[in-house]
C-alpha positions as CSV (number, residue, x, y, z in Angstrom):
1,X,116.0,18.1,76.2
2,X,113.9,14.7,75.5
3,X,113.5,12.1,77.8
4,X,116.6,9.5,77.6
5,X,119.7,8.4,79.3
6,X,122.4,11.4,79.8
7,X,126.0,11.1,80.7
8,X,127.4,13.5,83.7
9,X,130.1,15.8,82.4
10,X,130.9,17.5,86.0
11,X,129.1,18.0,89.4
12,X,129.0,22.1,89.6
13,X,126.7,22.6,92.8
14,X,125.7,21.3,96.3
15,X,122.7,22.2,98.2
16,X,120.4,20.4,101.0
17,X,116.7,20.3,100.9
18,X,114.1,21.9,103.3
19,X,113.3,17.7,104.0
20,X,117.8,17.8,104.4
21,X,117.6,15.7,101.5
22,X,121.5,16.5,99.6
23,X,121.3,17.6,96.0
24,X,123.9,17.7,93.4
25,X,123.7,20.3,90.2
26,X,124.5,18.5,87.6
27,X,126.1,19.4,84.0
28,X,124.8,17.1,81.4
29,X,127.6,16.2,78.8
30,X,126.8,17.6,74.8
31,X,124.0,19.7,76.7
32,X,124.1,23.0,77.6
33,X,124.4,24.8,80.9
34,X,121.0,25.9,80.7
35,X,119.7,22.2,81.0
36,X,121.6,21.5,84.2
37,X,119.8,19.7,86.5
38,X,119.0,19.0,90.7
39,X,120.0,15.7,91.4
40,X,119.8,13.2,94.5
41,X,122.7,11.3,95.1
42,X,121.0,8.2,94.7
43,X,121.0,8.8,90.9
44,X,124.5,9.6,91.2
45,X,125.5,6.0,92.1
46,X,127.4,5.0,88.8
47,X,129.8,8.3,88.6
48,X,130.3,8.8,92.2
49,X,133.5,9.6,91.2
50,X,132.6,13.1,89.8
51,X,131.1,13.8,93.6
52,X,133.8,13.1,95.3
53,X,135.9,15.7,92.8
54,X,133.5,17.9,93.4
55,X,133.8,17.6,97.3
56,X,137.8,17.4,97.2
57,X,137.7,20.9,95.3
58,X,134.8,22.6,96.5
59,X,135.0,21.5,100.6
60,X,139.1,20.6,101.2
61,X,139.5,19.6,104.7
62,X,143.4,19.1,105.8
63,X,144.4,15.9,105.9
64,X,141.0,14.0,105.0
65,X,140.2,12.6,101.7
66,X,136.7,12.8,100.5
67,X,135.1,9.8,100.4
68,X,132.4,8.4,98.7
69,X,128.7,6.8,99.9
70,X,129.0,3.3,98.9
71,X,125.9,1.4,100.3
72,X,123.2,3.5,98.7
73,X,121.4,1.9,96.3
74,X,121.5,2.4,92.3
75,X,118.4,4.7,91.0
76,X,116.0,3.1,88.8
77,X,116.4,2.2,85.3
78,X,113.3,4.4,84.2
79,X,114.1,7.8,82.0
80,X,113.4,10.9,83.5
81,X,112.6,14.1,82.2
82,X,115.2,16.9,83.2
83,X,114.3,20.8,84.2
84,X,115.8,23.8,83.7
85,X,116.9,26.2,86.1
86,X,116.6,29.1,85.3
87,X,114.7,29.6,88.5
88,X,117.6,28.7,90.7
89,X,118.2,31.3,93.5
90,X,121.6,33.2,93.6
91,X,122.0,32.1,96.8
92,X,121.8,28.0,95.5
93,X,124.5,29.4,92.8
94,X,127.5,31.0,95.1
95,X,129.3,28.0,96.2
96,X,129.6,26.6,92.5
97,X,132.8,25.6,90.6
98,X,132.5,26.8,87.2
99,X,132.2,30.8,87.4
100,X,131.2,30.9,83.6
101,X,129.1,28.0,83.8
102,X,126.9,30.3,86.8
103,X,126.9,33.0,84.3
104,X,125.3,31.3,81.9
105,X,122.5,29.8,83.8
106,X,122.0,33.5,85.3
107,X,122.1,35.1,82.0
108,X,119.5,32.1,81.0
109,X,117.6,33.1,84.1
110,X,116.8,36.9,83.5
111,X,116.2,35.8,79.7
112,X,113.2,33.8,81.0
113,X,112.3,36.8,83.1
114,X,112.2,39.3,80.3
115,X,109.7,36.7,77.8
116,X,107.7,36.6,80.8
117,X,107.2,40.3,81.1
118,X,106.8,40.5,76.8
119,X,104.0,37.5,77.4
120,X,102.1,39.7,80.1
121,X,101.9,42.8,77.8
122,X,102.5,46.3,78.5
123,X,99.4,47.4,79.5
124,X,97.8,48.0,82.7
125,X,96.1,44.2,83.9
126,X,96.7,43.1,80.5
127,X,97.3,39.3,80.3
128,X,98.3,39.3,76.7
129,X,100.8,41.3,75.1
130,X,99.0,44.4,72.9
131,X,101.1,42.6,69.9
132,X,98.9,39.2,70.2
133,X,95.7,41.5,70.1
134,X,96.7,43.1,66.8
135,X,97.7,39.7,65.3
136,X,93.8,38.7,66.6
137,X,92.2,41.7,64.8
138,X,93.6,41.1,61.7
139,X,93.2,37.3,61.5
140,X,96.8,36.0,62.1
141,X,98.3,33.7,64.5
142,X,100.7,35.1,66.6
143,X,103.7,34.0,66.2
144,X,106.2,33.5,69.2
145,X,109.6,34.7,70.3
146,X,112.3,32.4,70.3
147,X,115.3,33.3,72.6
148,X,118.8,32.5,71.9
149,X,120.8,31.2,75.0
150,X,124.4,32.2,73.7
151,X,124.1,35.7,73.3
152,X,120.9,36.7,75.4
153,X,119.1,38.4,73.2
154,X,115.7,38.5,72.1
155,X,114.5,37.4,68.1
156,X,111.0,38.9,67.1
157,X,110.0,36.5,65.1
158,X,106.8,39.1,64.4
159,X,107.5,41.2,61.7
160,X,104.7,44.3,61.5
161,X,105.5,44.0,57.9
162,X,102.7,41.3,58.0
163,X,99.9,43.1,59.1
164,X,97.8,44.9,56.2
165,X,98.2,48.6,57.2
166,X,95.9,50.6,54.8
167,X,92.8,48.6,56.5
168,X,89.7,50.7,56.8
169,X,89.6,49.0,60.2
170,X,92.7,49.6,61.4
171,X,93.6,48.7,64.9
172,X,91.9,47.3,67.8
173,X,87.7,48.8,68.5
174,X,87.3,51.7,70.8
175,X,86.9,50.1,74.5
176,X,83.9,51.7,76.4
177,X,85.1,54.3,78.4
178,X,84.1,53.9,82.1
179,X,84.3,56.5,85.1
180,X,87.5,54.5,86.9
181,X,89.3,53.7,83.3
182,X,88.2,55.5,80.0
183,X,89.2,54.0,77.0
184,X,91.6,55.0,74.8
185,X,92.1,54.1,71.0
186,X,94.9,52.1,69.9
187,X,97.0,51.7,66.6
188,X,98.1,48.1,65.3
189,X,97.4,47.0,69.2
190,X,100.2,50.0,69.8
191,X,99.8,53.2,72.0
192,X,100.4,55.8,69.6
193,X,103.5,56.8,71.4
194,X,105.2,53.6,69.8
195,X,104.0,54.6,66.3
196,X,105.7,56.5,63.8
197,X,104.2,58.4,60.9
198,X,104.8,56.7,57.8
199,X,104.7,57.4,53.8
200,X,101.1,55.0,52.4
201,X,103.6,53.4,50.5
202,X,105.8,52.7,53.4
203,X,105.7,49.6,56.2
204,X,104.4,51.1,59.6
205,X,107.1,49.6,62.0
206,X,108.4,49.9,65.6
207,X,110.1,52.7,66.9
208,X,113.2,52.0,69.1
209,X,111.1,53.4,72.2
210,X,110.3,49.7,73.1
211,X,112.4,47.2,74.0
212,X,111.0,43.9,73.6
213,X,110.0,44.0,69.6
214,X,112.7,44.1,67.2
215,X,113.9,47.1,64.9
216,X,114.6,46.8,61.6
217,X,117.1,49.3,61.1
218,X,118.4,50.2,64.4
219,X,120.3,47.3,65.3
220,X,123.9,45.6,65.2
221,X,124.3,42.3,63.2
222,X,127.1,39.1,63.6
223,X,128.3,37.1,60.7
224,X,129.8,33.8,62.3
225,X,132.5,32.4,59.6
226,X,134.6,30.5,61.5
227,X,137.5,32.0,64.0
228,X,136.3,35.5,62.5
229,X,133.2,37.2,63.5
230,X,132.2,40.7,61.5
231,X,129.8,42.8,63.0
232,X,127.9,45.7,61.7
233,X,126.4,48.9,62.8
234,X,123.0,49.2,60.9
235,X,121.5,52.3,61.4
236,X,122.3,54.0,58.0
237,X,119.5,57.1,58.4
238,X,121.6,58.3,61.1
239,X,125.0,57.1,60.3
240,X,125.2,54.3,62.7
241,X,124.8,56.2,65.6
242,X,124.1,54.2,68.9
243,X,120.9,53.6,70.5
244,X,120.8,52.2,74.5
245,X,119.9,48.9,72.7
246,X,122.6,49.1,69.9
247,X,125.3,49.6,72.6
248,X,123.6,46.5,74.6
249,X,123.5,44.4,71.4
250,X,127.4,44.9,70.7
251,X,128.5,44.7,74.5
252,X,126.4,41.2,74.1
253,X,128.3,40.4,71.2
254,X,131.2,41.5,72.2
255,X,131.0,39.3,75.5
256,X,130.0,35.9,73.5
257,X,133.2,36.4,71.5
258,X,135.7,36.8,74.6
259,X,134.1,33.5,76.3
260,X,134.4,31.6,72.4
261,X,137.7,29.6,72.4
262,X,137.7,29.2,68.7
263,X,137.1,33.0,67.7
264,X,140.7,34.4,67.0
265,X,139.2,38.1,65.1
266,X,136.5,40.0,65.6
267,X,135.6,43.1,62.5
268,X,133.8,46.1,63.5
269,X,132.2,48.0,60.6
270,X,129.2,50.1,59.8
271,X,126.5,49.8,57.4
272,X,125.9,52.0,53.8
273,X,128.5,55.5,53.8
274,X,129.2,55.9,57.1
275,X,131.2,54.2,60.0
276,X,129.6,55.1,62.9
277,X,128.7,59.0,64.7
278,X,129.0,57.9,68.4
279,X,125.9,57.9,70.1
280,X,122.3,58.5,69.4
281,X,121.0,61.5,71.7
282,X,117.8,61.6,69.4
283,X,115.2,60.3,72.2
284,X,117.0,62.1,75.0
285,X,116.0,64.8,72.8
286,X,112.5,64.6,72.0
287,X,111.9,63.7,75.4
288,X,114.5,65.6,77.8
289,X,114.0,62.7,80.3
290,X,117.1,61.2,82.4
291,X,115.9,58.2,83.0
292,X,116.7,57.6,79.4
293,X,119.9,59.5,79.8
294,X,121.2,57.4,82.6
295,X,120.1,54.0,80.7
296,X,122.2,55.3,77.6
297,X,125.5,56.0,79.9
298,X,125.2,52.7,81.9
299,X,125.3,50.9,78.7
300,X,128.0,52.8,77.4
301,X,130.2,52.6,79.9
302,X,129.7,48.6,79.7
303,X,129.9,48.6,76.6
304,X,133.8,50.7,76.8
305,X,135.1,48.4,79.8
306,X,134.7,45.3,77.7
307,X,136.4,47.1,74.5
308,X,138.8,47.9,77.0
309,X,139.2,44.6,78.2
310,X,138.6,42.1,75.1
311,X,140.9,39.5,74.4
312,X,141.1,38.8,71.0
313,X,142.0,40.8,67.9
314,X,139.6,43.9,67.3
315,X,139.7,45.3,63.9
316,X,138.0,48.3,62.8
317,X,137.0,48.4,59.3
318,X,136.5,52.4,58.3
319,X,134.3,52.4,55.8
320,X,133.0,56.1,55.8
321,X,133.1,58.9,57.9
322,X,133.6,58.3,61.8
323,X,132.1,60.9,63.8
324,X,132.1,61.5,67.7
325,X,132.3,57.8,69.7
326,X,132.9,56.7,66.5
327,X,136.4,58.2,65.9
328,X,137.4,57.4,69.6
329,X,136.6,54.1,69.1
330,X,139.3,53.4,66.8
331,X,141.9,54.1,69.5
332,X,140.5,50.9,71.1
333,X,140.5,48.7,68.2
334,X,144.1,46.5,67.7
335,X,143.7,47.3,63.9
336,X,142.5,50.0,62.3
337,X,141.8,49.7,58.3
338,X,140.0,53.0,56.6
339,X,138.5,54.0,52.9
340,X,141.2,56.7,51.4
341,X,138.0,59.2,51.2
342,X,136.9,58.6,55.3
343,X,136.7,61.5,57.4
344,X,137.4,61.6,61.4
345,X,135.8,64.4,63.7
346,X,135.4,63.8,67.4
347,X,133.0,66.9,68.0
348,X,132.1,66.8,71.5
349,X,132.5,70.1,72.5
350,X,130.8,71.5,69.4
351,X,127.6,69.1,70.9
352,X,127.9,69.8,74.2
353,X,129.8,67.6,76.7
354,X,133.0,66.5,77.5
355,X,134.8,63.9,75.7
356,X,134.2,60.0,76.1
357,X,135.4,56.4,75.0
358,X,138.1,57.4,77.0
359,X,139.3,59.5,74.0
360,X,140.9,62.1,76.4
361,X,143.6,59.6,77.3
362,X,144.3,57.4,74.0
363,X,144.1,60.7,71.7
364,X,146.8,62.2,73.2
365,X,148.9,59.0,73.4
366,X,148.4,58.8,69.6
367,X,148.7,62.4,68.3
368,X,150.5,64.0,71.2
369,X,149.2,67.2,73.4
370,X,148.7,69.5,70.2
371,X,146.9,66.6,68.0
372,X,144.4,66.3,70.7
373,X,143.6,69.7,71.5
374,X,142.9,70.0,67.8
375,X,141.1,67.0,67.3
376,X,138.9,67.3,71.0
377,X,139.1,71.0,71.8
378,X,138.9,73.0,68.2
379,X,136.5,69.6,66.6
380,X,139.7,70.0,63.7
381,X,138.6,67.2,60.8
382,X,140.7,64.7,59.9
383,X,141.6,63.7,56.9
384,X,142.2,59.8,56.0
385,X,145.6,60.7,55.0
386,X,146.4,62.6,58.2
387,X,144.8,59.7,60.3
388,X,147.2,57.2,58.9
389,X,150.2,59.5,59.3
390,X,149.6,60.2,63.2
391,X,149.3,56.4,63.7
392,X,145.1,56.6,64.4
393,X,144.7,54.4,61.3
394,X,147.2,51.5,60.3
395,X,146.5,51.3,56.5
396,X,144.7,53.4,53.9
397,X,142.7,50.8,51.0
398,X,140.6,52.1,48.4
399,X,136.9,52.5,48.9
400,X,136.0,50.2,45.9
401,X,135.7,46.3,47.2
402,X,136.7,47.8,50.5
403,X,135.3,45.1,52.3
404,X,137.0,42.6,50.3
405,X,140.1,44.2,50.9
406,X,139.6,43.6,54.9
407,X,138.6,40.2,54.4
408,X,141.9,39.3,52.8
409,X,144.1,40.8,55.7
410,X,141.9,39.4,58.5
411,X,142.3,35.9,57.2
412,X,145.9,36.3,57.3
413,X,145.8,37.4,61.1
414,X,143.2,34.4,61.7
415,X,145.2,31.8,60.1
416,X,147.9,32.4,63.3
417,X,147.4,30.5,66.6
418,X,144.8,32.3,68.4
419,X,146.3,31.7,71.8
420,X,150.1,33.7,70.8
421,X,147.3,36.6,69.4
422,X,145.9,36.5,72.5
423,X,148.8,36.8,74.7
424,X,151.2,39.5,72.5
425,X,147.7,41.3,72.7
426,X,148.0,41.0,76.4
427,X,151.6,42.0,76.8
428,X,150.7,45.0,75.1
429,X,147.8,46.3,76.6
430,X,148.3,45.2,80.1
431,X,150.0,48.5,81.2
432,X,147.0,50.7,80.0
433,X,144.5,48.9,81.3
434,X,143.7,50.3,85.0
435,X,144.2,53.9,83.3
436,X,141.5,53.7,80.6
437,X,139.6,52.0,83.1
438,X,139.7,55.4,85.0
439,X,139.3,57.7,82.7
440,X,136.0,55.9,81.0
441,X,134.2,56.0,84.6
442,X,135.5,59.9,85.2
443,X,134.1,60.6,81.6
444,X,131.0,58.5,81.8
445,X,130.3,60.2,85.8
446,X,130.3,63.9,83.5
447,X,128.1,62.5,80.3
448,X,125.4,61.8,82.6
449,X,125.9,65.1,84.6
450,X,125.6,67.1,81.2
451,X,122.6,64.7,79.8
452,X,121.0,66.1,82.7
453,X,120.9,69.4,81.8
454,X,118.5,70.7,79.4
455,X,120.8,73.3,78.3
456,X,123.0,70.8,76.8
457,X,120.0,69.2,75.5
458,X,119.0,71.8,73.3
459,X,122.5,72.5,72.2
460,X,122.3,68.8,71.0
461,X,119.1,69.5,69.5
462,X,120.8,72.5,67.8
463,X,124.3,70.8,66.9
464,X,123.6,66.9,67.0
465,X,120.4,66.9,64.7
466,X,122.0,68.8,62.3
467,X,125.2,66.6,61.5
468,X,124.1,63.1,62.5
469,X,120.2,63.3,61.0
470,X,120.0,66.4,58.7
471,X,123.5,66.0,56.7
């Protein structure tokens, strides 16, 4: 925000000074949460009327009227330069009005928190990031992140694509080894456990095992048109399957479109062939460590209460083969469009562990007792055909234009008002609610139990690789 004159929208927050000086948190109008500001009532003179609102909702006493402070007198004319605070204690936050609004400015806070941690690098006493050294050895300016306060993610505006990778120098120099730290040689400014071996031809990237640079082809991307938002699942080289981060990046997503008023639709749909093949165990895998496993369930499990829970219309656009998580998640979609040649295959127990995305519950609802022992106990394939008679699939379109084919139906739904989609959405998912609720944390409790296990592990080494990575 620039210097200037604002106008108050609402008073949001109280809070008194160590010198019991009284503050008011302030929301700026046109401005953004995040630029809410501290201020003393003094500068609060000409819109005392939004304190007293405040007070009346925030502190009702029976029988008394808040009143106003009337013989203070009006702040000076000069502009000022307004803070953010997104180092405002919980503790300042829990009295405040707006529940979203706190939300925000918290979401804003650990955002800030995160860049700080990128900035100080991920090595020992570093005070730059291992990225900026690279950028230095090869010449470049390093280029900063950007962070976007809707969604809380983090943009790498690097791209490792810019750094020359066949230089005879390649890296940072060999630091002299000492007898308290010895050095250790470095790749691109990377350890070498965040390298992976590429063709000469190829671009030496990123691999997913950090989480503060971005990934070029494990990630999930938004396309905002209007009251319709599509997202994609882009990890075609192992059919979309879901990293910890993918599942954070669409649960973020996910999250920004519930609190959007003008968003009516919201398209799921995978990148190249495939739909989507549930989740990826691949690190859990090469390193059989549970740390990892219990990031990738927490996640999950967010990421299936708020499909569980989101308001608006969620479509499903099947445009390949939907494997594990990816077939259950169709049972949690409002609308379910598929390409006549898709295949669906839930094949948890073939992989090792129980079934999840609450798929033990809606699978049965959908294709009775004997549908989902076939489709969860024997891994049975489905067919497109079959999917659409059993009610898992609402209509069958051809696989050429597919896409354009979904298009044309969701800007039918997204011409209706978005607040009577919203509540016959409502009316008929209420009842189910509480149930699936239960059933993902009953299912998400045994994931992690069998993650655990390294005898699972290797049977997802065995049975995983093989269909999601090898096929």
């Amino acid at each position: 925000m620039a210097d200037g004159i604002y106008e108050v929208d609402k008073v949001i927050g109280r809070r008194r000074t160590s010198l019991g000086k009284e503050e008011y948190l302030v929301h700026w109008k046109n401005y953004d949460p995040l630029y809410s500001t501290w201020e003393p009532v003094e500068n609060l003179i000409p819109c005392l009327h939004t304190v007293t609102e405040f007070m009346a909702k925030s502190f009702p006493m029976p029988g008394i009227n808040a009143t106003c402070v009337t013989h203070l007198e009006s702040s000076k004319p000069e502009l000022r330069q307004l803070k953010k605070v997104t180092d405002i204690d919980k503790r300042k936050l829990r009295h405040l009005e707006n529940k979203e609004m706190v939300d925000e400015i918290l979401k804003a806070k650990s955002l800030t928190k995160e860049l700080k941690k990128y900035q100080r690098g991920r090595g020992r006493g570093k005070k730059r990031s291992q990225l900026d050294d690279s950028c230095e050895v090869f010449g470049q300016e390093t280029k900063k992140l950007r962070s976007s306060p809707l969604n809380g993610q983090i943009i790498e505006q690097t791209l490792l694509s810019g750094l020359p990778c066949q230089s005879p120098k390649r890296g940072r120099p060999f630091k002299k080894g000492n007898k308290k730290s010895p050095g250790r040689p470095a790749n691109n400014g990377l350890t070498r456990s965040l390298m992976v071996e590429l063709n000469d031809d190829e671009i030496s990237r990123l691999t997913r095992t950090t989480r503060t640079h971005g990934v070029l082809d494990e990630c999930v991307s938004v396309v905002k048109e209007g009251s319709v938002w599509k997202i994609t699942l882009c990890s075609e080289t192992k059919k979309n399957a879901l990293t910890t981060e993918m599942c954070d990046q669409l649960a973020g997503f996910l999250h920004e479109a519930s609190k959007e008023e003008h968003v009516s639709v919201v398209v799921l749909t995978g990148a190249g062939d495939s739909f989507c093949s549930g989740l990826d165990y691949e690190q859990l895998v090469m390193t059989h460590h549970r740390h990892e496993a219990k990031r990738l369930v927490e996640k999950f499990k967010l990421l299936v209460e708020l499909l569980i829970s989101f308001p608006k219309v969620l479509v499903a656009a099947v445009n390949g083969n939907a494997m594990g998580f990816g077939t259950a998640l169709l049972a949690l979609c409002d609308v379910v469009y598929a390409s006549n040649k898709a295949t669906f295959q839930t094949c948890f127990t073939k992989w090792g562990h129980p079934p999840i995305g609450c798929s033990s519950t809606v699978l049965s609802s959908l294709l009775g007792r004997t549908g989902a022992v076939s489709m969860l106990l024997l891994n049975h394939k489905m067919a497109a055909t079959d999917a659409w008679e059993n009610g898992l699939v609402m209509e069958l379109l051809k696989p050429v234009n597919f896409m354009e084919q979904v298009d044309s139906r969701v800007k039918v739904m997204a011409a209706m008002p978005n607040k009577v989609l919203q509540d016959t959405k409502s009316l008929i998912k209420q009842a189910d609610q509480e149930t699936l609720r239960d059933t993902n944390n009953e299912e998400c409790k045994l994931l992690l139990k069998y993650l655990g296990d390294d005898k699972v592990l290797d049977t997802i080494k065995t049975s995983w690789v093989p269909d999601v990575i090898s096929a």
